[in-house]
PDB file with one MODEL, atoms N, CA, C and O in Angstrom:
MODEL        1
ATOM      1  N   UNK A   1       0.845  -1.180   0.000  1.00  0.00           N
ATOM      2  CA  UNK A   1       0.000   0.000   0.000  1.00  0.00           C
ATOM      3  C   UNK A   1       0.887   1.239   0.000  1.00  0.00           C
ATOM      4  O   UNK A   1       1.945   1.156   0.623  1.00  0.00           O
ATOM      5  N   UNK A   2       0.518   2.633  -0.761  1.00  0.00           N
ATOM      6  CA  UNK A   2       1.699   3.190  -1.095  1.00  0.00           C
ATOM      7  C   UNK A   2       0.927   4.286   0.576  1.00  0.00           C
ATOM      8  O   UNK A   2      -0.113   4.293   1.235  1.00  0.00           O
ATOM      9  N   UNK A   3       2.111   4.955   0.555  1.00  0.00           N
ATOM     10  CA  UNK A   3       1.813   6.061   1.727  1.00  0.00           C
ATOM     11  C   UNK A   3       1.528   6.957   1.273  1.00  0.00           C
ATOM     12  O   UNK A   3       2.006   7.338   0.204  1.00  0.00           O
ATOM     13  N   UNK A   4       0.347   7.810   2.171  1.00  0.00           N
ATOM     14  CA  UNK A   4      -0.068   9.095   2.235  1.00  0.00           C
ATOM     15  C   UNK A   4       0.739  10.055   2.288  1.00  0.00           C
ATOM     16  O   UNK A   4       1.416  10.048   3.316  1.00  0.00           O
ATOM     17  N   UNK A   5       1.032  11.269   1.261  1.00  0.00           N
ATOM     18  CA  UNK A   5       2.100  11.970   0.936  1.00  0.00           C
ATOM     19  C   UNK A   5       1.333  12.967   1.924  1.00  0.00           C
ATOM     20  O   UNK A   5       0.175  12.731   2.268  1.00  0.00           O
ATOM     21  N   UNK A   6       2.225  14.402   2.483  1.00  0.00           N
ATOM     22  CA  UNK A   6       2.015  15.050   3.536  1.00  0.00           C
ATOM     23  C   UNK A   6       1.369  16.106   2.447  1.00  0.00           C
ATOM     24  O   UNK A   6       1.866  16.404   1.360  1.00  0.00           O
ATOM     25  N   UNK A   7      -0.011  16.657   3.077  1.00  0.00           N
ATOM     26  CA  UNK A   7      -0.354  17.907   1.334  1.00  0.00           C
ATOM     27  C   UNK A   7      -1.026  17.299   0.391  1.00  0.00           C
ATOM     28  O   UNK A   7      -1.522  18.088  -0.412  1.00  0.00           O
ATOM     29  N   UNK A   8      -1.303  15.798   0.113  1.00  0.00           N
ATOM     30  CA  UNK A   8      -2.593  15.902  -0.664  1.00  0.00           C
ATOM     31  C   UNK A   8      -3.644  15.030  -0.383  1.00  0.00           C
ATOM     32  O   UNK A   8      -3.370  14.377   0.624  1.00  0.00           O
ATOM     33  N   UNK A   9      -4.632  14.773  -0.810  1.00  0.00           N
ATOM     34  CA  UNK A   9      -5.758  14.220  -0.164  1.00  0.00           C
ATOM     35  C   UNK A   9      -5.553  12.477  -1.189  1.00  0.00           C
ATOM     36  O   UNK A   9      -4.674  12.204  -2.006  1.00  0.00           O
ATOM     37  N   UNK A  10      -6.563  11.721  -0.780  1.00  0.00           N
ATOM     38  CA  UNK A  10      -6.647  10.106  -0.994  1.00  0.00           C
ATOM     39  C   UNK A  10      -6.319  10.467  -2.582  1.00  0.00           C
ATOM     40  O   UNK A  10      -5.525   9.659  -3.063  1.00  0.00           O
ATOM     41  N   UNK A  11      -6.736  11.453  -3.458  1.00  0.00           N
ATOM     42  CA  UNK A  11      -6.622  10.970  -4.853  1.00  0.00           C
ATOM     43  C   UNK A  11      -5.423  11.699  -5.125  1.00  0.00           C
ATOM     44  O   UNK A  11      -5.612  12.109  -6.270  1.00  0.00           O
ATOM     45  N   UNK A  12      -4.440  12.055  -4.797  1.00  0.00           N
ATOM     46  CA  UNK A  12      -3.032  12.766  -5.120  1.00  0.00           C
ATOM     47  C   UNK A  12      -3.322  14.086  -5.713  1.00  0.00           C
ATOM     48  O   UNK A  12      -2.746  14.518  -6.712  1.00  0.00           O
ATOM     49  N   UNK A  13      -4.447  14.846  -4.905  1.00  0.00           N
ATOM     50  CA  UNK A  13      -4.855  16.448  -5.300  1.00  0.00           C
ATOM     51  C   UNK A  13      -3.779  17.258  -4.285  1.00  0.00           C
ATOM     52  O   UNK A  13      -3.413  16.625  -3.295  1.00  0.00           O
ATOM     53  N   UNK A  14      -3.319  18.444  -4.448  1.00  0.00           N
ATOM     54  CA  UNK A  14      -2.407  18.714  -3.333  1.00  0.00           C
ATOM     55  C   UNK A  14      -3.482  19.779  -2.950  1.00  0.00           C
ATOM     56  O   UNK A  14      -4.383  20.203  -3.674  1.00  0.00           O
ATOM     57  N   UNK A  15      -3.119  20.218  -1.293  1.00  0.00           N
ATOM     58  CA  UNK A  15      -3.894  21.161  -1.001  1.00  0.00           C
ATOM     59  C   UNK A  15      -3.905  22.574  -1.705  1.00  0.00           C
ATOM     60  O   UNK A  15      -5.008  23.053  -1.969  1.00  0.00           O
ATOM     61  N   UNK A  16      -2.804  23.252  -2.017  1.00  0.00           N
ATOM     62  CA  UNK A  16      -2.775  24.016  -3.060  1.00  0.00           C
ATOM     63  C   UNK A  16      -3.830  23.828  -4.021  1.00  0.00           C
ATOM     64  O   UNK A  16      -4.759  24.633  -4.074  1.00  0.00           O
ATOM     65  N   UNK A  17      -3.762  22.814  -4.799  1.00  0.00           N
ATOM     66  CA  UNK A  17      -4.692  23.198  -5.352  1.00  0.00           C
ATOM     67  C   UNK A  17      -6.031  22.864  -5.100  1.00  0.00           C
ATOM     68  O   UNK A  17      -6.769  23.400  -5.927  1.00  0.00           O
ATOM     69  N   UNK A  18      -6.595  22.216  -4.313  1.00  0.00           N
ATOM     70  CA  UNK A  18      -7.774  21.984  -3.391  1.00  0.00           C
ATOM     71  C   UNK A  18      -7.936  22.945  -2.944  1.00  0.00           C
ATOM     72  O   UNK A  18      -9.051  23.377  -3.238  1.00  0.00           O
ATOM     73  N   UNK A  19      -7.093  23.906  -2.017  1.00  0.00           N
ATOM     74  CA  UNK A  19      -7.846  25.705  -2.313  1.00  0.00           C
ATOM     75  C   UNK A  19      -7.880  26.321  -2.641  1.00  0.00           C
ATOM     76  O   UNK A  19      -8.307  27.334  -2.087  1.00  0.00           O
ATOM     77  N   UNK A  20      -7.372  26.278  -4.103  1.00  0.00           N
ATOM     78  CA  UNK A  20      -7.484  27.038  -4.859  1.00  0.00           C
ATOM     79  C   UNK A  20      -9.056  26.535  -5.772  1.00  0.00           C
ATOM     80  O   UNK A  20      -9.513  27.492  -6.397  1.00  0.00           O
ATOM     81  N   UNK A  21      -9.683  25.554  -5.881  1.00  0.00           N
ATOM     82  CA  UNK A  21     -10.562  25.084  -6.011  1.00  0.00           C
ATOM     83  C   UNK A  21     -11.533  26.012  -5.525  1.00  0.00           C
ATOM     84  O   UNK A  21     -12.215  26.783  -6.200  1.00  0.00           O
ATOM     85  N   UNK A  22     -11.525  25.833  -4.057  1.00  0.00           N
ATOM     86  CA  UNK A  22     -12.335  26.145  -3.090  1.00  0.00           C
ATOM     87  C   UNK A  22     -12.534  27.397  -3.102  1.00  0.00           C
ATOM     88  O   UNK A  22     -13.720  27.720  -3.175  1.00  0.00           O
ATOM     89  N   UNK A  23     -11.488  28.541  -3.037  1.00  0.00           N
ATOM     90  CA  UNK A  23     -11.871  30.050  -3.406  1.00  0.00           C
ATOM     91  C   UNK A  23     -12.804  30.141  -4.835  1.00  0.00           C
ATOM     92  O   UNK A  23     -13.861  30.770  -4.898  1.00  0.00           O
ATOM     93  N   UNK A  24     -12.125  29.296  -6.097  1.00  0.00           N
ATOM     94  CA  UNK A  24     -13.148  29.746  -7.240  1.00  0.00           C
ATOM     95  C   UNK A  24     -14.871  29.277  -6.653  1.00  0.00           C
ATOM     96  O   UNK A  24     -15.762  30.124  -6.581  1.00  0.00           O
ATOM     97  N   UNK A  25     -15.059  27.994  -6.328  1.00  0.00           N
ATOM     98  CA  UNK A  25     -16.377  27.164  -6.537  1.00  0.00           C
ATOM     99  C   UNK A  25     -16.747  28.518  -4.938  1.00  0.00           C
ATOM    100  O   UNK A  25     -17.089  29.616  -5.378  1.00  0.00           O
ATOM    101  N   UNK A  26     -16.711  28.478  -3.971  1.00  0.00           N
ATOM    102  CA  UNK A  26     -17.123  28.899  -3.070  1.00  0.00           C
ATOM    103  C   UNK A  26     -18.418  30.186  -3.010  1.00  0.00           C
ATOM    104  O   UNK A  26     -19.513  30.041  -2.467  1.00  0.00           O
ATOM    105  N   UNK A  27     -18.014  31.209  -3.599  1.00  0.00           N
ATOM    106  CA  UNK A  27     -18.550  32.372  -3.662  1.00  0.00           C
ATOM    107  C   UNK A  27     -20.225  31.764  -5.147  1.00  0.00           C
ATOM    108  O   UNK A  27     -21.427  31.911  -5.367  1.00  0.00           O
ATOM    109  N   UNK A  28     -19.150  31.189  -5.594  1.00  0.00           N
ATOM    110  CA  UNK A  28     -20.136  30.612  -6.167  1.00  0.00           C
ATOM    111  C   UNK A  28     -21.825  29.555  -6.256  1.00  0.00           C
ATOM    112  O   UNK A  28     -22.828  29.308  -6.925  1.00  0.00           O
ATOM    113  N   UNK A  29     -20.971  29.235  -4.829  1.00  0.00           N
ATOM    114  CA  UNK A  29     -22.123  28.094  -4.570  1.00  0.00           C
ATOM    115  C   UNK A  29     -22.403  28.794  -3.300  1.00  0.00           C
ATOM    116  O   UNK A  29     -23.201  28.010  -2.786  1.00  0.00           O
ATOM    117  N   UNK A  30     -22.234  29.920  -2.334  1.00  0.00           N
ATOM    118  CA  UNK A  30     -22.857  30.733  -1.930  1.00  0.00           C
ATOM    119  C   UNK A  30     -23.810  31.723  -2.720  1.00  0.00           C
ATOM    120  O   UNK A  30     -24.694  32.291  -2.078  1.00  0.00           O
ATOM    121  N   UNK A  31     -23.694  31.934  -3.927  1.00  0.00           N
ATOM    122  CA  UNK A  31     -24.298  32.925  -4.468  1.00  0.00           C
ATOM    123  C   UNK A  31     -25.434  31.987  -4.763  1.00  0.00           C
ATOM    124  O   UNK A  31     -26.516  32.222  -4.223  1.00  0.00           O
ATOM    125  N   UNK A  32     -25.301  30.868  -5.622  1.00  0.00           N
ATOM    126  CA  UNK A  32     -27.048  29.647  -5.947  1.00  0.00           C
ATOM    127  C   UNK A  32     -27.059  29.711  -4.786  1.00  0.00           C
ATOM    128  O   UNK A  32     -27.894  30.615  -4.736  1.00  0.00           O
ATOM    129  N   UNK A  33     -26.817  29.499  -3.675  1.00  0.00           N
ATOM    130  CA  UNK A  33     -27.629  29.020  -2.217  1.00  0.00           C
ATOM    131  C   UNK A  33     -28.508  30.261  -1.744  1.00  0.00           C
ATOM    132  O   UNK A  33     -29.315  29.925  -0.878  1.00  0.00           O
ATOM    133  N   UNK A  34     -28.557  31.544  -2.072  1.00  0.00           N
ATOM    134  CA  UNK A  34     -28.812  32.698  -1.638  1.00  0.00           C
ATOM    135  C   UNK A  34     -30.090  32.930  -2.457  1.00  0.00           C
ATOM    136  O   UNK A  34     -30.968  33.663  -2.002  1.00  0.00           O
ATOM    137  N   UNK A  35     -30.238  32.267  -3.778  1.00  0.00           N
ATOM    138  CA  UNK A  35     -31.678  32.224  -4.719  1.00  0.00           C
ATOM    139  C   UNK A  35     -32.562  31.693  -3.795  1.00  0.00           C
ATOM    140  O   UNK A  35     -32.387  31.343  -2.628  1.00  0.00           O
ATOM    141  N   UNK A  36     -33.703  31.692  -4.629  1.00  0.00           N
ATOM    142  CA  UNK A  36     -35.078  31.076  -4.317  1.00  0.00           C
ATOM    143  C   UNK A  36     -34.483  29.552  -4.513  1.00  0.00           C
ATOM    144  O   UNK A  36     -34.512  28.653  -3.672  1.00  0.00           O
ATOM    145  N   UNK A  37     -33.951  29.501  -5.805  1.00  0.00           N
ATOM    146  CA  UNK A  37     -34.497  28.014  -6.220  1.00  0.00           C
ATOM    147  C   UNK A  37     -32.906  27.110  -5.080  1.00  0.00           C
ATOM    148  O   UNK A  37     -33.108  26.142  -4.347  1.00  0.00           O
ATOM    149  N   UNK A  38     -31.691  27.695  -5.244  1.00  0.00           N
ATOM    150  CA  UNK A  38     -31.072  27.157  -4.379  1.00  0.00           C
ATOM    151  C   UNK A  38     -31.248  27.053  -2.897  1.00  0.00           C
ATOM    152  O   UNK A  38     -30.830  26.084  -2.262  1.00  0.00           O
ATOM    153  N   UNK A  39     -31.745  27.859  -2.467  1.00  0.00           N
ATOM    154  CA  UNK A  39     -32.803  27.144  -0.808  1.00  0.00           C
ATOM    155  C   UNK A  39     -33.781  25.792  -1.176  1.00  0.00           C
ATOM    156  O   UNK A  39     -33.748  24.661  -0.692  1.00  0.00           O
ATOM    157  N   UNK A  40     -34.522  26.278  -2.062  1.00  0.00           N
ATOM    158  CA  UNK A  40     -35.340  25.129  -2.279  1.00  0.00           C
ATOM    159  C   UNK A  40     -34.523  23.905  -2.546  1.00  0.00           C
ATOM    160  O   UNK A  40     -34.982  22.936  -1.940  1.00  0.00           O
ATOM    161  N   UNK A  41     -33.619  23.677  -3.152  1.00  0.00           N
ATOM    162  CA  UNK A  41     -32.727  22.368  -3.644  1.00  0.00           C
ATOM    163  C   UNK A  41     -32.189  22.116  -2.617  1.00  0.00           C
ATOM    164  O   UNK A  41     -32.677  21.089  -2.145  1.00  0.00           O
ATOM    165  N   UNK A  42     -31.518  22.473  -2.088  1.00  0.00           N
ATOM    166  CA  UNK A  42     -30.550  22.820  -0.769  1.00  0.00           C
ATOM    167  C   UNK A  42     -31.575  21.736   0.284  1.00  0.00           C
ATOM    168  O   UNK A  42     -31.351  20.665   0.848  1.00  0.00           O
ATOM    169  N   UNK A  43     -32.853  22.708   0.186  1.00  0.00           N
ATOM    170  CA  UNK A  43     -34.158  22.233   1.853  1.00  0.00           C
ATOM    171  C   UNK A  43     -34.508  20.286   1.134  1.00  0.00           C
ATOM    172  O   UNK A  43     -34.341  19.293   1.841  1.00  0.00           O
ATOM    173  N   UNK A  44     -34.877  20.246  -0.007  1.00  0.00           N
ATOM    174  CA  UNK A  44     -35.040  18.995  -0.695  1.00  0.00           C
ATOM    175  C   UNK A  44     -33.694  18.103  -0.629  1.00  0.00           C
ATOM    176  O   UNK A  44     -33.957  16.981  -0.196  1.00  0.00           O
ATOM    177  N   UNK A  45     -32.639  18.241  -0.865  1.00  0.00           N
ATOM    178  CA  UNK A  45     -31.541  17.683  -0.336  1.00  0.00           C
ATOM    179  C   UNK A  45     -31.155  17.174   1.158  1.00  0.00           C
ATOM    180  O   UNK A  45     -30.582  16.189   1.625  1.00  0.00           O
ATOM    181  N   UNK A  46     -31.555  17.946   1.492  1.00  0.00           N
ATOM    182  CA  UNK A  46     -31.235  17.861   3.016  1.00  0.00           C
ATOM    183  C   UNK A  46     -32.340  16.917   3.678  1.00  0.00           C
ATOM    184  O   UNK A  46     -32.157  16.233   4.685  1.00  0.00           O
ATOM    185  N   UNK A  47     -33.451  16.996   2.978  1.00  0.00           N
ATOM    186  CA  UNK A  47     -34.344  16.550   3.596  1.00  0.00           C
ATOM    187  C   UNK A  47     -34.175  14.914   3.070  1.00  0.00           C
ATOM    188  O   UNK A  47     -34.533  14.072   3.894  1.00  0.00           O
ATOM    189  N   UNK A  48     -33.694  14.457   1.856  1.00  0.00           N
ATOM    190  CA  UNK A  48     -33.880  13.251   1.154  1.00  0.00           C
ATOM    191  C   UNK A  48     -32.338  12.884   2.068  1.00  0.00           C
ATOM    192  O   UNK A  48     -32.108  11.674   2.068  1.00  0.00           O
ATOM    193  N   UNK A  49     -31.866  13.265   2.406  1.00  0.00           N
ATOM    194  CA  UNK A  49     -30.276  12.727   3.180  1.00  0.00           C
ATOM    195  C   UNK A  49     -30.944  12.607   4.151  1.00  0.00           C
ATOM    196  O   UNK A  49     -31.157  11.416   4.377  1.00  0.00           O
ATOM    197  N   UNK A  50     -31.439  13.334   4.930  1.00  0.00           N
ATOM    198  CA  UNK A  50     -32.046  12.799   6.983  1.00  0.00           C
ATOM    199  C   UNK A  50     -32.872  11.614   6.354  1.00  0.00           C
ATOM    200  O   UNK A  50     -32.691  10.569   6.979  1.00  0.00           O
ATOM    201  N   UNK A  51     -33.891  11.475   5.083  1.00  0.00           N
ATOM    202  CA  UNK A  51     -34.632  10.172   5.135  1.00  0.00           C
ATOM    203  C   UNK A  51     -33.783   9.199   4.944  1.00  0.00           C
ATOM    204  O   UNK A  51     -33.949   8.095   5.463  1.00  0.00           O
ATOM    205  N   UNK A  52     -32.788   9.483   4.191  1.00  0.00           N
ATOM    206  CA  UNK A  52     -31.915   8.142   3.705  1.00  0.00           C
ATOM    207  C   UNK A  52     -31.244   7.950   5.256  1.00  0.00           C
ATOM    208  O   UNK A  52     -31.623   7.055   6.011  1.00  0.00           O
ATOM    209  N   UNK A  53     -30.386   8.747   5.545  1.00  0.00           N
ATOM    210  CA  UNK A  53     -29.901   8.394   7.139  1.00  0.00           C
ATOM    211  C   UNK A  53     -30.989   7.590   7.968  1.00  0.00           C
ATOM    212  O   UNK A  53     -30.753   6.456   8.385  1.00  0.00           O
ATOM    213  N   UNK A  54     -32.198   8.243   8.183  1.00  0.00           N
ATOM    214  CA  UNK A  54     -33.075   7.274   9.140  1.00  0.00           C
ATOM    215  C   UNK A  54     -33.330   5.511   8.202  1.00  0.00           C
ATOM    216  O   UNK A  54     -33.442   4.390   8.698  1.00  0.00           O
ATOM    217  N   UNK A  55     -33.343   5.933   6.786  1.00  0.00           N
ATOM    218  CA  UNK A  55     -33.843   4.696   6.648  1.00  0.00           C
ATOM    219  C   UNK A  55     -32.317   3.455   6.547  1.00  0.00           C
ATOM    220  O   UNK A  55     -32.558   2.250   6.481  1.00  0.00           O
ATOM    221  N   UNK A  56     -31.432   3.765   6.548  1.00  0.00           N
ATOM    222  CA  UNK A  56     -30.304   3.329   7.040  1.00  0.00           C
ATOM    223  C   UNK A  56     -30.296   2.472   7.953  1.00  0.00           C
ATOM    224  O   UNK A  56     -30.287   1.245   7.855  1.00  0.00           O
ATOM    225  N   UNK A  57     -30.302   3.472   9.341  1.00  0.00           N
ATOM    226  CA  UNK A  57     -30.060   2.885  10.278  1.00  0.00           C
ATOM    227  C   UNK A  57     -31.434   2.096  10.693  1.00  0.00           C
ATOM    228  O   UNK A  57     -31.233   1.564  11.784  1.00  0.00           O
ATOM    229  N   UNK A  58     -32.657   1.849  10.254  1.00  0.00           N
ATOM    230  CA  UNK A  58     -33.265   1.108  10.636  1.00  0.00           C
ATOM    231  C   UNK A  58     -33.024  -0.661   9.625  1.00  0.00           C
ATOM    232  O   UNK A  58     -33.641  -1.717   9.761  1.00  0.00           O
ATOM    233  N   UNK A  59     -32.156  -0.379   8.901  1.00  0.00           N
ATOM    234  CA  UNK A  59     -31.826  -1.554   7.859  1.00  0.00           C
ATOM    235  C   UNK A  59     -30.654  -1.944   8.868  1.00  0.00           C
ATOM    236  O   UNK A  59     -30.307  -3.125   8.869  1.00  0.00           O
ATOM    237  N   UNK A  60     -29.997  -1.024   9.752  1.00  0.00           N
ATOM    238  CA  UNK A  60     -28.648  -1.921  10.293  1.00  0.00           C
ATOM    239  C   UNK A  60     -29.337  -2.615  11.732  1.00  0.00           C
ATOM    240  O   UNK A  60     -28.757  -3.376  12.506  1.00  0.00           O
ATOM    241  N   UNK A  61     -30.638  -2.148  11.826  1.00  0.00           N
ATOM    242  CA  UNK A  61     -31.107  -2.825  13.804  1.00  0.00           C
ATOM    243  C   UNK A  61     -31.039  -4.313  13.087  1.00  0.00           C
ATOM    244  O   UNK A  61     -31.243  -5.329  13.752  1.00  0.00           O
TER     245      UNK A  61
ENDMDL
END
């Protein structure tokens, strides 16, 4: 198994550029979240993840 280099993540991205990522996409995906329709996607998302989580853990009792 090869080792985890210090600085980049599981797929050999370095953080450099992982934030540099993160400054472009950021402002960006704050700005859709601030619409109408990105709350709405956002509230529907969130809501289909808590069902999947509950229905999860009632598949692991």
């Amino acid at each position: 198994m090869a080792e985890r280099r210090e600085g980049t993540d599981d797929c050999g991205i370095s953080d450099e550029k992982l934030k540099s990522l993160a400054r472009v996409l950021l402002p960006i995906i704050r700005n859709y979240l601030s619409t109408e329709e990105g709350k709405r996607n956002l509230a529907e998302w969130t809501a289909e993840r808590q069902l999947n989580k509950t229905e999860t853990k009632k598949e692991s009792r």
